[in-house]
mmCIF file of the N, C-alpha and C atoms, coordinates in Angstrom:
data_MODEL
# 
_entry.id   MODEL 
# 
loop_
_atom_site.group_PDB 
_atom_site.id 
_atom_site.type_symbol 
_atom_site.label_atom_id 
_atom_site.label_alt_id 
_atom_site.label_comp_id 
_atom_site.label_asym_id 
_atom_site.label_entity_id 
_atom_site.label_seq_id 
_atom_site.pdbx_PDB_ins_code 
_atom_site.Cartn_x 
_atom_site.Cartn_y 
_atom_site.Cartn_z 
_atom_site.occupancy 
_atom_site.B_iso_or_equiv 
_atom_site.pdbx_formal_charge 
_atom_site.auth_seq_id 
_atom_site.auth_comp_id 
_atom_site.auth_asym_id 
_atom_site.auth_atom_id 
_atom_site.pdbx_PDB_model_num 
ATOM 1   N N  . UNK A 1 1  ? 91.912  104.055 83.980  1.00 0.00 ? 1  UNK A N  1 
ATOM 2   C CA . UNK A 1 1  ? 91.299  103.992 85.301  1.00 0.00 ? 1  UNK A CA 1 
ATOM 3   C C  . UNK A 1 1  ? 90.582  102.649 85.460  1.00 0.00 ? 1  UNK A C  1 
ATOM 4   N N  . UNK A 1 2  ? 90.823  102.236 86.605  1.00 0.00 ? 2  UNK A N  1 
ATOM 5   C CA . UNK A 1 2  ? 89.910  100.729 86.782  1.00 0.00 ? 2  UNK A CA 1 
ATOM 6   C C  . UNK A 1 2  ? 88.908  101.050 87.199  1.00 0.00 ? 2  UNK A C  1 
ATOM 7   N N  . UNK A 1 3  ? 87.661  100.236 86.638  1.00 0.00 ? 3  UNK A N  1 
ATOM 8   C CA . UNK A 1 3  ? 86.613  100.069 87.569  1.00 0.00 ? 3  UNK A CA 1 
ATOM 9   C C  . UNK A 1 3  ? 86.163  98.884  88.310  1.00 0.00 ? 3  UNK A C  1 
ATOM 10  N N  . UNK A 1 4  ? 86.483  99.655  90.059  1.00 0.00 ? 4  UNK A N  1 
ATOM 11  C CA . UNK A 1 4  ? 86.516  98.864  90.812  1.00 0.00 ? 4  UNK A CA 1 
ATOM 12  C C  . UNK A 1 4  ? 84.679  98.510  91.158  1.00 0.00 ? 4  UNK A C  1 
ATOM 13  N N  . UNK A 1 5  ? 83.926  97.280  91.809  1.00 0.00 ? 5  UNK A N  1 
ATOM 14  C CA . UNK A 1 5  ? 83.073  97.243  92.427  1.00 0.00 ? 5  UNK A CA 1 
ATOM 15  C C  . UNK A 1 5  ? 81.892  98.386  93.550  1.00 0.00 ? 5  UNK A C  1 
ATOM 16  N N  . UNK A 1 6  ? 80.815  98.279  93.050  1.00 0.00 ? 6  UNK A N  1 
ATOM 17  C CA . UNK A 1 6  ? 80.438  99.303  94.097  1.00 0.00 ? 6  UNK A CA 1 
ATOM 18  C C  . UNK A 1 6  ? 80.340  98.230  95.632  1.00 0.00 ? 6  UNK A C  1 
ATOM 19  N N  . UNK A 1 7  ? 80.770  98.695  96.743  1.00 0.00 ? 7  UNK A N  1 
ATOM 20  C CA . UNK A 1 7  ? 80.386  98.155  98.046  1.00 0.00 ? 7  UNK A CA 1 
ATOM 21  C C  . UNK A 1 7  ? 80.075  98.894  99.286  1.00 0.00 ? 7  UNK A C  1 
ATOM 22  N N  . UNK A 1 8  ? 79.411  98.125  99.965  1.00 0.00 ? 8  UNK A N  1 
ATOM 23  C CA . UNK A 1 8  ? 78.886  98.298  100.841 1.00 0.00 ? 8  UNK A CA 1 
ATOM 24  C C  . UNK A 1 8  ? 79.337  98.604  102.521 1.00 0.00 ? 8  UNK A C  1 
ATOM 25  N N  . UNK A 1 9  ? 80.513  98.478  102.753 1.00 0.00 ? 9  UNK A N  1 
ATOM 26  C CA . UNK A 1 9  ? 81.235  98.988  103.532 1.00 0.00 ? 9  UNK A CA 1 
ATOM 27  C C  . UNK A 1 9  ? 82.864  98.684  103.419 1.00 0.00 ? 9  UNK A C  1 
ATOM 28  N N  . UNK A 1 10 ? 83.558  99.944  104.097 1.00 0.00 ? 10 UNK A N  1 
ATOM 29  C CA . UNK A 1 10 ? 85.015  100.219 103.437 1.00 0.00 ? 10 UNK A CA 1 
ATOM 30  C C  . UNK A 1 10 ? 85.702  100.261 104.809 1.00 0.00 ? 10 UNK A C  1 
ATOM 31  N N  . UNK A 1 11 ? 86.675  99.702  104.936 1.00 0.00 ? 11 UNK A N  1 
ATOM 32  C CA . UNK A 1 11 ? 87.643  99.091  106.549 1.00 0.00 ? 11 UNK A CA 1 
ATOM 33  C C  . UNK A 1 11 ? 88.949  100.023 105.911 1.00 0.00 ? 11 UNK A C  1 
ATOM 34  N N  . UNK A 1 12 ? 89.244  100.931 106.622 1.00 0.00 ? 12 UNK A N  1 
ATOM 35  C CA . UNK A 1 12 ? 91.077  101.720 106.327 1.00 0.00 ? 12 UNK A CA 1 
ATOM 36  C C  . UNK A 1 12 ? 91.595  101.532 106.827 1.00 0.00 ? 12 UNK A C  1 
ATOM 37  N N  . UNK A 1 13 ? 92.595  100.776 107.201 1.00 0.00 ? 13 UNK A N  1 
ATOM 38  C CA . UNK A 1 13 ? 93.721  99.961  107.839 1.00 0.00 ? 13 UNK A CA 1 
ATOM 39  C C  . UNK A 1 13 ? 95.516  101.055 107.606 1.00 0.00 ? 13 UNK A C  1 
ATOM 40  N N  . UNK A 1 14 ? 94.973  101.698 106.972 1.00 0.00 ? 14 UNK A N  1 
ATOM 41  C CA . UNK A 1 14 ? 96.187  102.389 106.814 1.00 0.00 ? 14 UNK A CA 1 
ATOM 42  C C  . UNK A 1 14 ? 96.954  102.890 107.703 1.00 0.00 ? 14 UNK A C  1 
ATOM 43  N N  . UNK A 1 15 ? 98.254  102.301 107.616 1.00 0.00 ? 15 UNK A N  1 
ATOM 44  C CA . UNK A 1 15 ? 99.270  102.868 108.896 1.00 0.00 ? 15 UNK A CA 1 
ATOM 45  C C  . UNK A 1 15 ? 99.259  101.463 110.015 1.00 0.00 ? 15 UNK A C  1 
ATOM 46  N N  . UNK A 1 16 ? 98.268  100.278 109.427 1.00 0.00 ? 16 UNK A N  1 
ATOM 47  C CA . UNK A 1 16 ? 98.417  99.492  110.595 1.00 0.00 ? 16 UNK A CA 1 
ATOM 48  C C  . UNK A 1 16 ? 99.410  98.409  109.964 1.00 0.00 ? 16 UNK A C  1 
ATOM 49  N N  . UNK A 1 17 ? 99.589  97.545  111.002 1.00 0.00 ? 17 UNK A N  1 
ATOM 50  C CA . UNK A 1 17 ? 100.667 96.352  110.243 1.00 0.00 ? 17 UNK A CA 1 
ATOM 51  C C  . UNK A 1 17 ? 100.232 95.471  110.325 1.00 0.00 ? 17 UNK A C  1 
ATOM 52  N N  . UNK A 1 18 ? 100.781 93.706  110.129 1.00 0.00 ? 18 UNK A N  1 
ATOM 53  C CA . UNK A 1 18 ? 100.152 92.555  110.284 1.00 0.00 ? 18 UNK A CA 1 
ATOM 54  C C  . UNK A 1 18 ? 100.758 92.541  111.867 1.00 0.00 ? 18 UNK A C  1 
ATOM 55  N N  . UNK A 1 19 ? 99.799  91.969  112.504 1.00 0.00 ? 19 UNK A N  1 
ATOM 56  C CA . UNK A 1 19 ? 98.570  91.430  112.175 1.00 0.00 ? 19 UNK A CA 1 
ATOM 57  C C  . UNK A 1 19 ? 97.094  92.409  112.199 1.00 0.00 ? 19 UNK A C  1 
ATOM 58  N N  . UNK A 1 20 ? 97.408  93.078  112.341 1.00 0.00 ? 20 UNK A N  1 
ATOM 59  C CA . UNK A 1 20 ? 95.993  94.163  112.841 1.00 0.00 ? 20 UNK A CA 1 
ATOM 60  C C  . UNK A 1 20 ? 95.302  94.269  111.579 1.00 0.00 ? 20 UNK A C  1 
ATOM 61  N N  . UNK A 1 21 ? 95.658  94.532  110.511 1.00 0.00 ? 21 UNK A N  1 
ATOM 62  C CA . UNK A 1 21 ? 94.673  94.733  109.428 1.00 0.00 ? 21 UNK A CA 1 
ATOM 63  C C  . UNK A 1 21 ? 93.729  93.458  109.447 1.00 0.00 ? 21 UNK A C  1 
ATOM 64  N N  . UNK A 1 22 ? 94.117  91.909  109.176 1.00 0.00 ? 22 UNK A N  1 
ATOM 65  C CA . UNK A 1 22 ? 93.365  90.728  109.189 1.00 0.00 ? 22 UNK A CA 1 
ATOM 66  C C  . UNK A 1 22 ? 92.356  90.736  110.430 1.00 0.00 ? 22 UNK A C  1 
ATOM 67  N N  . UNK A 1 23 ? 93.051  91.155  111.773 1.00 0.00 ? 23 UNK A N  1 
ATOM 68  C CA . UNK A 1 23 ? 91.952  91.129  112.470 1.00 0.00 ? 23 UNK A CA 1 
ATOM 69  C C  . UNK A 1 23 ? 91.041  92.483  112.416 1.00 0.00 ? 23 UNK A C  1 
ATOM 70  N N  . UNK A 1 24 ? 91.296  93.200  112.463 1.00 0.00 ? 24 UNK A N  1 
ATOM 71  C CA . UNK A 1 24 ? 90.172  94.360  111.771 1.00 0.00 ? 24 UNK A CA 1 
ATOM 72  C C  . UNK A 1 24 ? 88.996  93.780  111.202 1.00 0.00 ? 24 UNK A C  1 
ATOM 73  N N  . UNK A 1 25 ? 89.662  93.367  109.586 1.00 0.00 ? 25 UNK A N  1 
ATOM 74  C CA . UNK A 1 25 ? 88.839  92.656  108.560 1.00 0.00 ? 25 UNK A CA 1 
ATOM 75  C C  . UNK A 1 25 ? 87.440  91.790  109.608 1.00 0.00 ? 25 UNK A C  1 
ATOM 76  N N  . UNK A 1 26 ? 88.159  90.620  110.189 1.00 0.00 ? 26 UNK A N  1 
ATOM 77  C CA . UNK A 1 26 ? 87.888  89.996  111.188 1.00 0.00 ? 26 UNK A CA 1 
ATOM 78  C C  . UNK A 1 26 ? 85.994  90.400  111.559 1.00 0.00 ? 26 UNK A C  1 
ATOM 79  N N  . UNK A 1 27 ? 86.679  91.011  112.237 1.00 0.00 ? 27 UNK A N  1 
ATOM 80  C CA . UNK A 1 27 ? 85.822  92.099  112.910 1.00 0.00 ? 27 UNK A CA 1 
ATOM 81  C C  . UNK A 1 27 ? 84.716  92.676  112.350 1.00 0.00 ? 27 UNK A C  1 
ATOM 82  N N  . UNK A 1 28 ? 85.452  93.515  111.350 1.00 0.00 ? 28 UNK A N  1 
ATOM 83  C CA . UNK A 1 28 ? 84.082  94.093  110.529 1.00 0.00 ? 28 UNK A CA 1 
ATOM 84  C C  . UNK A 1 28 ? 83.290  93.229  109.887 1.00 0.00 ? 28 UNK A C  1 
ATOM 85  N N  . UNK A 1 29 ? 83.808  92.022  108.891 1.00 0.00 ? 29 UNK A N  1 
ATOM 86  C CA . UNK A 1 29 ? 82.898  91.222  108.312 1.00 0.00 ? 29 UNK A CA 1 
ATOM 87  C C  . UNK A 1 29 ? 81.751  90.196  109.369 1.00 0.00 ? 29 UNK A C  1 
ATOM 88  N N  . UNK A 1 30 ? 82.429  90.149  110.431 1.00 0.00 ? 30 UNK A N  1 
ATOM 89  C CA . UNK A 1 30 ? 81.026  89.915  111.578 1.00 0.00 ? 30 UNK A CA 1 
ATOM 90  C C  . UNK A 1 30 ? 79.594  90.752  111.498 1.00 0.00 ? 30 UNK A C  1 
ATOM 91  N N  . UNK A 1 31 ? 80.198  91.763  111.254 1.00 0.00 ? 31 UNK A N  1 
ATOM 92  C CA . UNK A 1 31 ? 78.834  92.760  111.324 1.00 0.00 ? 31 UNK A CA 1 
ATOM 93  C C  . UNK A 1 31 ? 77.977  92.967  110.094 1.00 0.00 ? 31 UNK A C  1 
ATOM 94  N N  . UNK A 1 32 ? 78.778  92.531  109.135 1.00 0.00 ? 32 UNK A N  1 
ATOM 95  C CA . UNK A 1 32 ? 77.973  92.572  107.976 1.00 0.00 ? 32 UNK A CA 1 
ATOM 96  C C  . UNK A 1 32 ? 77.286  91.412  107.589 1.00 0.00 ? 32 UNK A C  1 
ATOM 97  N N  . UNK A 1 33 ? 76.769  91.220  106.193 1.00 0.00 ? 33 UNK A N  1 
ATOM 98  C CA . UNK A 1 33 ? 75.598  90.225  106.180 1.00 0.00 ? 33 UNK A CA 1 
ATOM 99  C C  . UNK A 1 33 ? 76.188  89.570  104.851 1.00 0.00 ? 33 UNK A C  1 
ATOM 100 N N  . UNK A 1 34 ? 76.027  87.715  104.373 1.00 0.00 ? 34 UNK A N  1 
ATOM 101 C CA . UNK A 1 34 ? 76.091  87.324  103.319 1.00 0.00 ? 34 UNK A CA 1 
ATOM 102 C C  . UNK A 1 34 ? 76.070  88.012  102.180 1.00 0.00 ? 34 UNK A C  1 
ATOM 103 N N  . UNK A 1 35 ? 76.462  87.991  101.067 1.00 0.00 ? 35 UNK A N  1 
ATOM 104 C CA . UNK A 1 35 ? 76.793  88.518  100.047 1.00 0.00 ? 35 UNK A CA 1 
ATOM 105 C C  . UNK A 1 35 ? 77.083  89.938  100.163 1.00 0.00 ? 35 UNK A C  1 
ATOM 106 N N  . UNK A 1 36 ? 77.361  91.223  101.109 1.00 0.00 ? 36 UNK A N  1 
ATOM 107 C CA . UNK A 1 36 ? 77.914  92.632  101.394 1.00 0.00 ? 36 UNK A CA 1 
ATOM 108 C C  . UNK A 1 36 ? 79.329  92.379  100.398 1.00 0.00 ? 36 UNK A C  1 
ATOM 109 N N  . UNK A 1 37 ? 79.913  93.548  99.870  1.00 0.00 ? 37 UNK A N  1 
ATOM 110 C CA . UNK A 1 37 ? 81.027  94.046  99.834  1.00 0.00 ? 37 UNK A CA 1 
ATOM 111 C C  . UNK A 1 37 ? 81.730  94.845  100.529 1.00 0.00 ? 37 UNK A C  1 
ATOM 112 N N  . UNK A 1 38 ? 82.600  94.352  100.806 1.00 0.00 ? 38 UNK A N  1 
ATOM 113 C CA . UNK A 1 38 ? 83.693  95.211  102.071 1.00 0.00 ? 38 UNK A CA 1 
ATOM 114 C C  . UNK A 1 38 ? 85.246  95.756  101.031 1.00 0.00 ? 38 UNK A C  1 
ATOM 115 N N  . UNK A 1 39 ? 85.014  97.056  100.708 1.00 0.00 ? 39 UNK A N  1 
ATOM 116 C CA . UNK A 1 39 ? 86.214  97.746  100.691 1.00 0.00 ? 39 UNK A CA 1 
ATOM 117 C C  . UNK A 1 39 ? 87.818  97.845  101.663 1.00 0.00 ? 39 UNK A C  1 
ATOM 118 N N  . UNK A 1 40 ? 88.397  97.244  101.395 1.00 0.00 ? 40 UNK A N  1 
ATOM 119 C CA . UNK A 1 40 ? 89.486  97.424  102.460 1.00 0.00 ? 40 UNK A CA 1 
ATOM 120 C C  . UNK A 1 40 ? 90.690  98.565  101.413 1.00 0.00 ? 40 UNK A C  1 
ATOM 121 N N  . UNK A 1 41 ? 91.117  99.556  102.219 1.00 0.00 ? 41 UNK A N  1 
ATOM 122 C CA . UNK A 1 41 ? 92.057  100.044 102.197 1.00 0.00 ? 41 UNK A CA 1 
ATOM 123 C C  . UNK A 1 41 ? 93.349  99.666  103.203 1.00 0.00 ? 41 UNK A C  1 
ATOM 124 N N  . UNK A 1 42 ? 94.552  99.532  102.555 1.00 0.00 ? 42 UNK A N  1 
ATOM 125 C CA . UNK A 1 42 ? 95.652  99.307  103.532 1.00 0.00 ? 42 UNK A CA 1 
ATOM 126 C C  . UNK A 1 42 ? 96.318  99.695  103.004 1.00 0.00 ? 42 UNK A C  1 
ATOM 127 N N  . UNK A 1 43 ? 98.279  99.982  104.057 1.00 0.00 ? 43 UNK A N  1 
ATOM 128 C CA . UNK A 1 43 ? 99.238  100.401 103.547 1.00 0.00 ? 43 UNK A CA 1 
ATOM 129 C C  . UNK A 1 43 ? 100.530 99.263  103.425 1.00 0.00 ? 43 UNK A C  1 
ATOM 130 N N  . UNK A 1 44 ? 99.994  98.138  104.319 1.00 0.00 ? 44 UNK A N  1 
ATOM 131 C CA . UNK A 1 44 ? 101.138 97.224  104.678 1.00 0.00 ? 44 UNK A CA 1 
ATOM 132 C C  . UNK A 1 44 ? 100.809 96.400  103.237 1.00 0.00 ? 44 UNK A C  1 
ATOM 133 N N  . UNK A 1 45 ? 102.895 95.712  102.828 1.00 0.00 ? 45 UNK A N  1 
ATOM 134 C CA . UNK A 1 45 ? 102.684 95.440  101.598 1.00 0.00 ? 45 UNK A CA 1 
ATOM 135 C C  . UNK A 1 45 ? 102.137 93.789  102.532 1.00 0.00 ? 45 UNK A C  1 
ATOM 136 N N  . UNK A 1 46 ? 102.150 93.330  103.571 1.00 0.00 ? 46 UNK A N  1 
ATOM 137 C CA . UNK A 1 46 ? 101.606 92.009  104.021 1.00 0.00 ? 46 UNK A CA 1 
ATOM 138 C C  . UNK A 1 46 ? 100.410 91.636  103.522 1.00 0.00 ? 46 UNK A C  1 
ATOM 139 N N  . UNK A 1 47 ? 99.712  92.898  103.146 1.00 0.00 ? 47 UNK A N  1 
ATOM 140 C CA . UNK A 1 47 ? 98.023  92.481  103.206 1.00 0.00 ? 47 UNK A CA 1 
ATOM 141 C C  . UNK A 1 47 ? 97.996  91.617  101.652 1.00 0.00 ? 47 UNK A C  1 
ATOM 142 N N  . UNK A 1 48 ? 99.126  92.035  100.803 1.00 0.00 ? 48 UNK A N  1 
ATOM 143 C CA . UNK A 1 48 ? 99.031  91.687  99.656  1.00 0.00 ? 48 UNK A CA 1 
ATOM 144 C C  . UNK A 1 48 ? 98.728  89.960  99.311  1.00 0.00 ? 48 UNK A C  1 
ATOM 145 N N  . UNK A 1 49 ? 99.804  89.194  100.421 1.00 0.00 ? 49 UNK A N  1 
ATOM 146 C CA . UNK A 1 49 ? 99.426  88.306  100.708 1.00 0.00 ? 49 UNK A CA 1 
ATOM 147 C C  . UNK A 1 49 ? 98.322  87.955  101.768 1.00 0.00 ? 49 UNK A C  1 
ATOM 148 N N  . UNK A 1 50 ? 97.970  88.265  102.722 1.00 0.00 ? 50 UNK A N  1 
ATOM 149 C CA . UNK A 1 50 ? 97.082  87.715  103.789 1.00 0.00 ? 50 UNK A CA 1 
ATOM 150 C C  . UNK A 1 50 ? 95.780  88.173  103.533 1.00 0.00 ? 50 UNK A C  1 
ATOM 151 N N  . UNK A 1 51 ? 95.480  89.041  103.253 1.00 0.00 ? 51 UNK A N  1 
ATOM 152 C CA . UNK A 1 51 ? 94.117  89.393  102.366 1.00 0.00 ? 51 UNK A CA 1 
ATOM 153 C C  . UNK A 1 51 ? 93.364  88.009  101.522 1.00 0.00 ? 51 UNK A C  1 
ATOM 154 N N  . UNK A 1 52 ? 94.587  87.940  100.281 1.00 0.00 ? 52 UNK A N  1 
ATOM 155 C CA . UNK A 1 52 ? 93.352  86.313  99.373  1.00 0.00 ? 52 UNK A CA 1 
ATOM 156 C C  . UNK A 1 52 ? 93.399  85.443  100.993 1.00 0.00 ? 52 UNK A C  1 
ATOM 157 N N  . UNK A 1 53 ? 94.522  85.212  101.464 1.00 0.00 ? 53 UNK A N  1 
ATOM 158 C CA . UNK A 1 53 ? 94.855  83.661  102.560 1.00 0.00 ? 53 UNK A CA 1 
ATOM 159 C C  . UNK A 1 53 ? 93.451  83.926  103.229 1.00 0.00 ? 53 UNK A C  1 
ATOM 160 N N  . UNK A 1 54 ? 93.270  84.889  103.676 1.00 0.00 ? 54 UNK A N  1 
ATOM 161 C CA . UNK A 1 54 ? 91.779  85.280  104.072 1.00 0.00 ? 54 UNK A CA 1 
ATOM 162 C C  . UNK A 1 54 ? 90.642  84.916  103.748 1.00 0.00 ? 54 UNK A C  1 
ATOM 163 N N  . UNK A 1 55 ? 90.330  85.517  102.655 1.00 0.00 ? 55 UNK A N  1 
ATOM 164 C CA . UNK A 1 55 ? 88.898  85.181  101.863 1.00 0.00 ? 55 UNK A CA 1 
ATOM 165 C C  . UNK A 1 55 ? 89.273  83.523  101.517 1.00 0.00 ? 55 UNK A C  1 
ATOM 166 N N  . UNK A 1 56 ? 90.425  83.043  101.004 1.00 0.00 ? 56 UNK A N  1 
ATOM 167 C CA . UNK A 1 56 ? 90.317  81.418  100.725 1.00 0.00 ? 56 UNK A CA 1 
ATOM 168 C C  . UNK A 1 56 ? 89.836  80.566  101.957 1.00 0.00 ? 56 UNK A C  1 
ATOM 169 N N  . UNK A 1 57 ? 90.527  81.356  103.046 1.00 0.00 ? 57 UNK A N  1 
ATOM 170 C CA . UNK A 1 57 ? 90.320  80.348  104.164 1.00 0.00 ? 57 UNK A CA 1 
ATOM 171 C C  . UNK A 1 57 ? 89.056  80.663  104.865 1.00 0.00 ? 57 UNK A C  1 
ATOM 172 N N  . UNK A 1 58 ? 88.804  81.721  104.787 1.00 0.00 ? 58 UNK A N  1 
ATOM 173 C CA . UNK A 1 58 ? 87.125  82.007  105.341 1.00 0.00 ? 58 UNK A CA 1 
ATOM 174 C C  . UNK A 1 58 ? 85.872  82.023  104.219 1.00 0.00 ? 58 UNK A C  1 
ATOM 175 N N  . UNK A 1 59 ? 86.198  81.708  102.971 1.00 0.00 ? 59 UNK A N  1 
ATOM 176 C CA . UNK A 1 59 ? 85.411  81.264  101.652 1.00 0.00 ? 59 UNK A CA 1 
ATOM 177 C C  . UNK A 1 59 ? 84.741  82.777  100.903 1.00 0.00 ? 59 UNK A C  1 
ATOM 178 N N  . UNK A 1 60 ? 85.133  83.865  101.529 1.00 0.00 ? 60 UNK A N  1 
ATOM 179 C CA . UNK A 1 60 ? 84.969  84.611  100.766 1.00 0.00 ? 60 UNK A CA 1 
ATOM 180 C C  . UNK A 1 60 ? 85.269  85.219  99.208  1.00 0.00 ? 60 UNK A C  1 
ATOM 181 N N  . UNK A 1 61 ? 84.927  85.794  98.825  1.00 0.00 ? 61 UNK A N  1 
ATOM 182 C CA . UNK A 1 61 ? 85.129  86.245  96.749  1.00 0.00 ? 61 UNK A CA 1 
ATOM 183 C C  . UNK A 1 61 ? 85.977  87.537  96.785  1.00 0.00 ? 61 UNK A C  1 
ATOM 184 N N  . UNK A 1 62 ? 87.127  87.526  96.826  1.00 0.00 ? 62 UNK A N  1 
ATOM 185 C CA . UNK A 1 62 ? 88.457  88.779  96.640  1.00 0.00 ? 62 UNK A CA 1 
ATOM 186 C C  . UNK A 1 62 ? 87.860  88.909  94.613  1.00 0.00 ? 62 UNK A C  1 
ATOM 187 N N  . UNK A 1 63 ? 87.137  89.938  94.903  1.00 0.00 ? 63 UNK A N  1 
ATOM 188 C CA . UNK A 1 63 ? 86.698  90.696  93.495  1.00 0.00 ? 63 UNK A CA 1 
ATOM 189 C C  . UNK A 1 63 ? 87.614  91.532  92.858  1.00 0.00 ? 63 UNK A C  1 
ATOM 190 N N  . UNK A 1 64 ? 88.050  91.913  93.670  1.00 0.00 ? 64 UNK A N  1 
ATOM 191 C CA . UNK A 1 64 ? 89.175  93.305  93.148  1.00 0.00 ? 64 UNK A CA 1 
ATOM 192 C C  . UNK A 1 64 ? 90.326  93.580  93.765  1.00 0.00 ? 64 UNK A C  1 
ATOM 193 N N  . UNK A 1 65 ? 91.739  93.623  93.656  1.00 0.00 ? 65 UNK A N  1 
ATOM 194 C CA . UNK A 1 65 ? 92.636  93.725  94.416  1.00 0.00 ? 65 UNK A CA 1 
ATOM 195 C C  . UNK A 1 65 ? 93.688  94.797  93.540  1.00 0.00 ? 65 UNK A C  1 
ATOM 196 N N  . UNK A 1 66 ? 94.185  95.694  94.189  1.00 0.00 ? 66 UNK A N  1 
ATOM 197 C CA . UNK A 1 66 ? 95.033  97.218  93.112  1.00 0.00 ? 66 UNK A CA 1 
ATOM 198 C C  . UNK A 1 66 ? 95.843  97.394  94.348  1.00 0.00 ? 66 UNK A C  1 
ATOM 199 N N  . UNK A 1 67 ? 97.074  97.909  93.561  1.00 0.00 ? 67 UNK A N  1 
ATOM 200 C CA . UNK A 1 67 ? 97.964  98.799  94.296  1.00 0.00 ? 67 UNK A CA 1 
ATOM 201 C C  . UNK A 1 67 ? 98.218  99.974  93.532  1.00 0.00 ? 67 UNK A C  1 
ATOM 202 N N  . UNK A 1 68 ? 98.130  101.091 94.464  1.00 0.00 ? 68 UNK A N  1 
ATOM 203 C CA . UNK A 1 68 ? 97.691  102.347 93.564  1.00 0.00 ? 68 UNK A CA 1 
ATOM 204 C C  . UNK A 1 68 ? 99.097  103.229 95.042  1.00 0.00 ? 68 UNK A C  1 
ATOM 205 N N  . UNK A 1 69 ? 100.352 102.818 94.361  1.00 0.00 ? 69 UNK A N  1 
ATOM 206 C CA . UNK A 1 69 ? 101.401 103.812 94.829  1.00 0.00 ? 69 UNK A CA 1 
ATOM 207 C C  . UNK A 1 69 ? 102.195 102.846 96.145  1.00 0.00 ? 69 UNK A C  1 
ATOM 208 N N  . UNK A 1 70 ? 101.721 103.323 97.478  1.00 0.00 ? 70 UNK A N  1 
ATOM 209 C CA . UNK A 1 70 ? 101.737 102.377 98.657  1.00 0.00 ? 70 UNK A CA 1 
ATOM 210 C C  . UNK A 1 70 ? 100.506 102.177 99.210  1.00 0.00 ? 70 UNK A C  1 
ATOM 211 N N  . UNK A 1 71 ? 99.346  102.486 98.491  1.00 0.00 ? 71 UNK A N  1 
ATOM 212 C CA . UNK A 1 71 ? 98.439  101.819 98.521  1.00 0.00 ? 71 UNK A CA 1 
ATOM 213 C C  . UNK A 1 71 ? 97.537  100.883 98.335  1.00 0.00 ? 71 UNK A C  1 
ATOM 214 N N  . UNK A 1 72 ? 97.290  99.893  98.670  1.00 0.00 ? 72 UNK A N  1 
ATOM 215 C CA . UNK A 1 72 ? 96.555  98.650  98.529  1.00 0.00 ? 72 UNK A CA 1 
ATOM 216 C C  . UNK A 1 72 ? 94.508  98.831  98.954  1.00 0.00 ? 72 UNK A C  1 
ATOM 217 N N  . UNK A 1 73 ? 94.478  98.488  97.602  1.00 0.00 ? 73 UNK A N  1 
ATOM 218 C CA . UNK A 1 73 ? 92.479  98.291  97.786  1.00 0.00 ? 73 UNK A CA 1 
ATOM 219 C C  . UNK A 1 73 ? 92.591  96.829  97.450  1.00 0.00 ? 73 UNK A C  1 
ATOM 220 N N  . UNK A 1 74 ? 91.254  96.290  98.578  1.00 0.00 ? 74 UNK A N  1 
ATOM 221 C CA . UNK A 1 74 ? 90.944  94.895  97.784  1.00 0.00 ? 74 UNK A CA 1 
ATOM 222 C C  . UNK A 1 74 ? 89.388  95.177  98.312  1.00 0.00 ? 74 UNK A C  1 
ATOM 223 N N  . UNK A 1 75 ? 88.809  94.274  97.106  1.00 0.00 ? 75 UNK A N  1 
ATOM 224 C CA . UNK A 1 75 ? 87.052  94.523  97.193  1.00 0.00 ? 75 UNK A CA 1 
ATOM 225 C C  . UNK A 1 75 ? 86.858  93.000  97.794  1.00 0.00 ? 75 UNK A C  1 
ATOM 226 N N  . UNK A 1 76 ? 86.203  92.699  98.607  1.00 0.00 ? 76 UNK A N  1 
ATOM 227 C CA . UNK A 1 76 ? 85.609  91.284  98.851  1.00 0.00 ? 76 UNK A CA 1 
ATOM 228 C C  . UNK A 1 76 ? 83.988  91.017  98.990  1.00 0.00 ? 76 UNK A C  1 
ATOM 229 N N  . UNK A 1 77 ? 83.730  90.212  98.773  1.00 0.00 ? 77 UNK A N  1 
ATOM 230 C CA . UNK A 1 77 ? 82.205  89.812  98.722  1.00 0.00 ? 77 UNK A CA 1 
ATOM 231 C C  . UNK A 1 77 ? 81.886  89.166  99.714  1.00 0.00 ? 77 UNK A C  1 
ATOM 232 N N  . UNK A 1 78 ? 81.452  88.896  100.345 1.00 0.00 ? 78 UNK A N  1 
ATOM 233 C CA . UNK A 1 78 ? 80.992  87.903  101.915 1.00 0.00 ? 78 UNK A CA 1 
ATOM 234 C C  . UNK A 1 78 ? 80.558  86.692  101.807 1.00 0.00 ? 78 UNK A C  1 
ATOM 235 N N  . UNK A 1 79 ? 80.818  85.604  102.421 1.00 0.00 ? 79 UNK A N  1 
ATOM 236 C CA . UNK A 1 79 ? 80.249  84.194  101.869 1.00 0.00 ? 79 UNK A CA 1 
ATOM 237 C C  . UNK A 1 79 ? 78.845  84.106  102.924 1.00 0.00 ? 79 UNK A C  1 
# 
C-alpha cells in the first residue's frame, strides 16, 4: 500500500475529459492558499500527462502521482 500525503482539499474529476479536469484544477487552486495540498482524483488517462505540464507551468510540487486500475490520484502542493 502507498502512503500517499495528507491534504487539504480533494477535486474528483472523474468521468470528465481534457480539457475540463485542468480547468477544474484551475479553479479550485484559486481558492486555496500557498503551500495547501490538493488531492485530485481523475479518470482520463490525459491527466497523466497534463497534470505535471500543470504544476511545472504554474510552479507547483506534484508530490504524489498513482494509478490505481482506471484511476488516477495526484497530490500537489501549492506554490
Amino acid at each position: 500500500m502507498v502512503n500517499f500525503p495528507d491534504f487539504d482539499a480533494e477535486l474528483d474529476t472523474s468521468g470528465l475529459y481534457c480539457p475540463e479536469p485542468i480547468m477544474l484544477m484551475h479553479n479550485r487552486v484559486r481558492d486555496m492558499t500557498s503551500g495547501s495540498i490538493l488531492k485530485i482524483i481523475a479518470t482520463d488517462p490525459a491527466t497523466t500527462r497534463d497534470v505535471p505540464k500543470f504544476c511545472n507551468f504554474l510552479g507547483h510540487e506534484l508530490l504524489a502521482q498513482s494509478e490505481e486500475g482506471e484511476t488516477y490520484l495526484y497530490f500537489i502542493r501549492l506554490q
